[in-house]
C-alpha positions, -999 to 999 in steps of 0.1 A, spaced: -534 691 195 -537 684 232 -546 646 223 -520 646 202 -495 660 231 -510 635 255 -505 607 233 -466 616 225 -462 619 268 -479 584 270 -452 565 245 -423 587 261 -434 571 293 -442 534 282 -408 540 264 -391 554 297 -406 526 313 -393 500 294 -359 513 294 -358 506 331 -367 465 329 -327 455 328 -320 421 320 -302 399 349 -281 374 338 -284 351 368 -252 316 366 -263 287 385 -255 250 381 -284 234 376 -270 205 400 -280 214 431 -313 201 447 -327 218 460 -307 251 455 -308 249 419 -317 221 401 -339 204 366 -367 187 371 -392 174 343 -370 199 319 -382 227 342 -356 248 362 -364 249 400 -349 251 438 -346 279 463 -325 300 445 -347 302 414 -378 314 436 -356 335 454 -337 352 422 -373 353 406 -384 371 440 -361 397 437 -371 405 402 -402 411 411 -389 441 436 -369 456 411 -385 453 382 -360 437 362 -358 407 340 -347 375 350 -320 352 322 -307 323 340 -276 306 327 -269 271 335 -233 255 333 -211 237 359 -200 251 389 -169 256 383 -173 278 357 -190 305 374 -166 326 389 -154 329 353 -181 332 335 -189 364 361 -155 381 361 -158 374 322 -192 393 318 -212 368 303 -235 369 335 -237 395 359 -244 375 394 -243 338 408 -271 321 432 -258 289 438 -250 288 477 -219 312 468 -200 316 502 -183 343 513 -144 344 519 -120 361 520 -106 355 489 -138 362 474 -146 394 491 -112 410 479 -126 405 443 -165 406 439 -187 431 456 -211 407 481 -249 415 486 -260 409 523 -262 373 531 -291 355 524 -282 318 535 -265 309 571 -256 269 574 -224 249 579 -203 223 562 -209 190 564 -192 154 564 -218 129 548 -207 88 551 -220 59 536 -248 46 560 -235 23 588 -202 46 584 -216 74 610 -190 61 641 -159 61 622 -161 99 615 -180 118 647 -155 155 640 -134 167 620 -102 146 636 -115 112 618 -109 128 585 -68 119 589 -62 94 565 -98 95 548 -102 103 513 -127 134 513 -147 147 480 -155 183 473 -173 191 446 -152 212 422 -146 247 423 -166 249 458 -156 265 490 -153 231 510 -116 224 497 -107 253 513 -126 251 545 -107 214 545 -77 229 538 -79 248 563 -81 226 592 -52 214 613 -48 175 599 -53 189 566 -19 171 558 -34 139 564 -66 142 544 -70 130 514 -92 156 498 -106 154 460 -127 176 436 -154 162 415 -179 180 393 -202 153 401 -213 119 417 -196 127 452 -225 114 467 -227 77 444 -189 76 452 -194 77 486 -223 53 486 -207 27 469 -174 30 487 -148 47 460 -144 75 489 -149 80 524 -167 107 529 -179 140 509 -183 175 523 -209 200 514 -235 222 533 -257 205 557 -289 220 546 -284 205 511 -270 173 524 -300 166 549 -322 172 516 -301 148 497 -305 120 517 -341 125 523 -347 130 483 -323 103 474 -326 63 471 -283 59 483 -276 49 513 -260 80 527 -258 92 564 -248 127 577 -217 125 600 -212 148 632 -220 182 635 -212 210 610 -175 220 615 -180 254 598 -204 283 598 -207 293 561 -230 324 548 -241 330 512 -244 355 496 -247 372 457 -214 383 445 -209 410 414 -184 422 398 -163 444 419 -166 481 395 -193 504 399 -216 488 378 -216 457 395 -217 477 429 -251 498 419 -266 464 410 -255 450 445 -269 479 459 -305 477 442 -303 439 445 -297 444 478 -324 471 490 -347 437 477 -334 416 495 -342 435 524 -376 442 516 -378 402 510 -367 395 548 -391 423 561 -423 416 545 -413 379 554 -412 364 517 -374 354 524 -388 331 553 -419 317 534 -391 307 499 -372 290 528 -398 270 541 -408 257 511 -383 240 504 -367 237 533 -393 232 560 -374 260 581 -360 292 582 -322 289 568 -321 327 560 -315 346 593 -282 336 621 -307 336 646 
C-alpha cells in the first residue's frame, strides 16, 4: 500500500512539474546579425542565447517565431506570440501599450554612409536634403522624425537591403543602432562606413502584452533577467558576440 501511495505522490509530482514548463512564444526577425539572424539553416545571435538564457532560469520552454519586423507588434498584441527580442526600444508610444521588462541593451542610433562618404555627414545637421533609410516598422523613423530638420530629410522604410542601397548609391545614408552597424560592416563585403557619433541613446527592452498575464510573465521574465546580470551571464552573452559589454549604461 505504502508503495503504492508513494508511487501515486511521485506521478502527481512529475505531473505538477510538468504543468509548470510554459511554452514562450518568443517573435524575432531572423534579419538581424547579429541580434537575430540564420546561418547554415540554424537560428542564432545575441538575442537567441539571451532568450534561451532566460529559459533556463525559469524553467520554461522556448518557441521562436520568425517573420519580418514589421509584423511584430502585431503579431504580439494579436497573441500569436507572447514577447519580442529583436533590439525592441522603448518609447513612449510603446510604454503606453506593452508592459516593458528592465532593459537589457543600452546603444544609440546611427547614420552609416557609403565608404568615402564619412565628411559629408559628421551630425545630424548633414541629413537636410539627404534621403535616409529606416528599416520598416523600427524606431529610427521616429527618432528622425523627431529631430529639428526633420522637414528636410528625406526619410524611407525598407524591410530590407538598406545597407546594399546605400552601398551602391540608391540612398544616402541608413540609420540603425550602432552596435549592429559596427558588426555589419565588419561582417559584411559592402563598402559601408559609420558616420559621426550616435545622435540618440536608445534602450531595449522585452515588451508583453499590457493585461495581467502579460505583466506576471514580465515579472518572472524579469526576476531572470536579473539573476542573468548578477551572476554575470548577461555580460559573458554580450561579449560573445559583441566583444563588450552593451548591457549595462555604465
Amino acid at each position: 500500500m505504502k508503495n503504492i501511495l508513494a508511487s501515486a505522490a511521485l506521478a502527481l509530482t512529475t505531473t505538477f512539474g510538468a504543468a509548470q514548463a510554459d511554452t514562450l512564444n518568443v517573435g524575432m526577425s531572423g534579419g538581424y546579425f547579429p541580434f537575430t539572424f540564420v546561418k547554415l539553416d540554424v537560428l542564432q545571435g545575441f538575442e537567441v542565447d539571451f532568450i534561451n538564457a532566460i529559459a533556463a532560469e525559469t524553467g520554461d520552454d522556448v518557441n521562436f517565431v520568425t517573420m519580418s519586423f514589421s509584423g511584430l507588434i502585431g503579431a504580439l498584441e494579436s497573441g500569436r506570440i507572447d514577447t519580442i527580442a529583436n533590439q525592441i526600444t522603448i518609447t513612449p508610444e510603446r510604454e503606453a501599450k506593452f508592459a516593458f521588462s528592465q532593459p537589457y541593451v543600452f546603444d544609440g542610433a546611427q547614420v552609416v554612409v557609403k565608404a568615402g562618404n564619412e565628411d559629408t555627414i559628421t551630425s545630424v545637421d548633414d541629413l537636410s536634403g539627404k534621403t535616409v533609410a529606416v528599416n520598416l516598422g523600427s524606431n529610427f523613423e521616429e527618432l528622425l522624425n523627431e529631430l529639428p530638420n526633420a522637414a528636410d530629410i528625406d526619410i524611407r522604410t525598407y524591410e530590407s537591403n538598406i545597407a546594399q542601397d546605400t552601398a551602391l548609391g540608391r540612398v544616402d545614408a541608413f540609420v540603425m543602432d550602432r552596435v549592429s552597424s559596427a558588426q555589419l560592416i565588419a561582417e559584411s563585403p559592402l563598402p559601408l562606413s559609420l558616420a559621426g557619433k550616435p545622435f540618440s541613446e536608445i534602450r531595449n527592452a522585452l515588451p508583453f502584452r499590457n493585461d495581467a498575464e502579460g505583466a506576471a510573465l514580465r515579472d518572472r521574465v524579469d526576476a531572470a533577467i536579473t539573476t542573468l546580470q548578477e551572476n554575470g551571464k548577461l555580460a559573458e552573452i554580450s561579449n560573445k558576440w559583441f566583444g563588450a559589454d552593451i548591457t549595462t549604461a555604465e
